[in-house]
N, C-alpha and C positions, 0 to 999 in steps of 0.2 A: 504494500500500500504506500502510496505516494507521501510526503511531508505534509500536503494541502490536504489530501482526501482524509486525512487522518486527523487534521485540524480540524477539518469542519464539521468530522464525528462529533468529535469532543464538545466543539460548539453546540452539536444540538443536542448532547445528551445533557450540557449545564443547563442549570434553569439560572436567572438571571432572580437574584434576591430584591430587585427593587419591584419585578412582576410579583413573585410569593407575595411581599407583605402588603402589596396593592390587593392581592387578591382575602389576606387575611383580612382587612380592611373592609373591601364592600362586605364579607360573610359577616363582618360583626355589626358594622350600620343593619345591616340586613335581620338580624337576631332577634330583635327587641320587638318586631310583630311576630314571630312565633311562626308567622307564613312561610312554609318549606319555599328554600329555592331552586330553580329549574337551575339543572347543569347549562342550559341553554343561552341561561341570562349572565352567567357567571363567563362563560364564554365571552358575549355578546362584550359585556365590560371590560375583561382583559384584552381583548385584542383594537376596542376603541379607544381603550387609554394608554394603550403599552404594544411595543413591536412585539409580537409574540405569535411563534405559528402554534397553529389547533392541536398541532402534531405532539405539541408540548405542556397542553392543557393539564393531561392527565399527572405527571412529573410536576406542575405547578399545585395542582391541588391536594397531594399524598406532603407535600414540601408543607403547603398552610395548615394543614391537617395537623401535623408537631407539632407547629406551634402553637398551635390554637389549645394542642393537648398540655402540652409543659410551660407556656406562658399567663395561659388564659385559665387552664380547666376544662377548655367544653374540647368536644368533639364533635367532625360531622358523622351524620349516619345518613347512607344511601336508600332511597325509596324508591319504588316504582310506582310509575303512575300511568295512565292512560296519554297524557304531555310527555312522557319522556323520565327522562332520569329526573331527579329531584331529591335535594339533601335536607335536613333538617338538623339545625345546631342544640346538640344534649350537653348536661354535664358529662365530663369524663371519669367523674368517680364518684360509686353509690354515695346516694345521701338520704337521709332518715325524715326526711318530709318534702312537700313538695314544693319547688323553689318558691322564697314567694318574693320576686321579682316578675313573675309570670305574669300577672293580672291585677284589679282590683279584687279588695276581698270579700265582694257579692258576686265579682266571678270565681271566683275561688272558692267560696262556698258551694256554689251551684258545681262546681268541677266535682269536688273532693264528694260532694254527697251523690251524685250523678256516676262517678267511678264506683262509690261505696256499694250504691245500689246494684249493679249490675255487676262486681266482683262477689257480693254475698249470695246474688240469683244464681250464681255459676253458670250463665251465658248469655245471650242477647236478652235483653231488655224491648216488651213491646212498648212503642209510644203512648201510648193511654196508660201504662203501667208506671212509666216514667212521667207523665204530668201528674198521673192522682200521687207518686211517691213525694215529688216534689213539692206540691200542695198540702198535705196529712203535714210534710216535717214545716211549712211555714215557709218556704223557701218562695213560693214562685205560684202568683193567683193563678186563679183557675183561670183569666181570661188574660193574661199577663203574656202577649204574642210578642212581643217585643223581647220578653225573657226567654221563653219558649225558642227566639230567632237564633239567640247565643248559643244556644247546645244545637239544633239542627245547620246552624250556619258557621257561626266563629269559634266552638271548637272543632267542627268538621275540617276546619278551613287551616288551622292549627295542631291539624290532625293529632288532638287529644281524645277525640272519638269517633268513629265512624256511624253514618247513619244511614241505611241502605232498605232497600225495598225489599221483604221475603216473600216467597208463594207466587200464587195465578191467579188472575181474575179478582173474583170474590172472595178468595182467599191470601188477598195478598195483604200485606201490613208493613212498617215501616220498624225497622228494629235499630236500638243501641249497642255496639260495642265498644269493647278498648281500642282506642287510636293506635295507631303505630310510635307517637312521641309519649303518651303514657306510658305506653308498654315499657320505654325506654328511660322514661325519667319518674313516674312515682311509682317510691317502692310499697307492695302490697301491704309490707306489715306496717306502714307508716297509716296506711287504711283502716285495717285490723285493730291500732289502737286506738283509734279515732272513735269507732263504733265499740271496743271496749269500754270505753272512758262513759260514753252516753248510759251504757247500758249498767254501769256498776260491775261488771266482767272482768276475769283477765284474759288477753287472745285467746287462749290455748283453749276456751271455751265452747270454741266452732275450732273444732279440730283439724275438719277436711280443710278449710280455711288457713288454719295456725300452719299448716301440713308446710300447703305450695307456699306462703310466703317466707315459710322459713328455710324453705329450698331453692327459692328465688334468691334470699342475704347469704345461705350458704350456712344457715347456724342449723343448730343440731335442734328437732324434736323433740 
């Protein structure tokens, strides 16, 4: 291999540190609504603000991804979506409740009890199950659509929950589950004592319950 040819390897295997930290940059502007971002848009940004070929996209974002883990804390996590690839910014090390940087804490309310519910049902939550649950705790009136819009809309959209149509026809219904960024950022037993504490309990009370979340922290049963 030539002296040039062998340069310009090299050239394109470096990534150029002033692209990484532009790119660490828009992911962390980006953070603070919670709305995953399209690999598309991250794209779209590096190559309008920085010489950078696409070819090296992927070697720039494994680069921002350190730092973000050993400067910052978070990390990204890859999703799929129907748009395309799409990352969402988590902490990078369990934590014992759920951030509360996340929202205000009437959405956070409405989150953590809305999680609670449908992690103690042990699976999809139907929508009428989920307004009468939310109404019975005080959370959220009966006629309250504007509340109601936050869980069907802006934690869909923060994918803290999923809300998807099940069945045929006259059979069909609109069901709750955990998001893909729940999953990843609040821990079950952080849940578990939540609905302890209410109840006068200790976790280990709902056993099948105490079971997974303490195999999710990795502690002993």
């Amino acid at each position: 291999m030539s002296s040039s040819r062998a340069n310009s390897s090299r050239a394109e295997e470096e990534v150029n540190p002033d692209v990484v930290n532009e790119c660490v940059r828009y992911i962390i502007s980006r953070e603070g609504c919670k709305i995953p971002i399209k690999r598309a848009e991250i794209i779209k940004h590096l190559t309008t603000s920085n010489q950078i070929a696409t070819s090296q996209i992927n070697k720039v974002i494994i680069e921002a991804n350190k730092i973000l883990k050993y400067v910052y804390g978070y990390k990204l996590v890859q999703v799929e979506a129907k748009s395309g690839i799409q990352y969402i910014v988590v902490l990078n090390s369990d934590c014992e409740s759920l951030p509360s940087t996340c929202m205000d804490m009437q959405q956070r309310k409405l989150l953590v009890a809305a999680l609670v519910h449908i992690y103690m049902t042990g699976g999809p939550v139907k929508e009428d199950d989920m307004w009468k649950y939310l109404s019975e705790a005080s959370l959220l009136d009966e006629n309250d659509h504007a509340g109601r819009k936050i869980l069907t809309d802006t934690f869909v959209k923060q994918m803290y929950l999923l809300f998807t149509k099940v069945g045929e026809r006259e059979l069909a219904k609109n069901v709750f589950e955990w998001g893909q960024r729940a999953i990843e950022e609040v821990p079950k037993i952080f849940l578990l004592k939540k609905i302890a504490e209410a109840f006068d309990k200790t976790p280990d009370h709902w056993h099948e319950q105490f079971k997974e979340a303490s195999e999710d922290t990795g502690q002993e049963t």
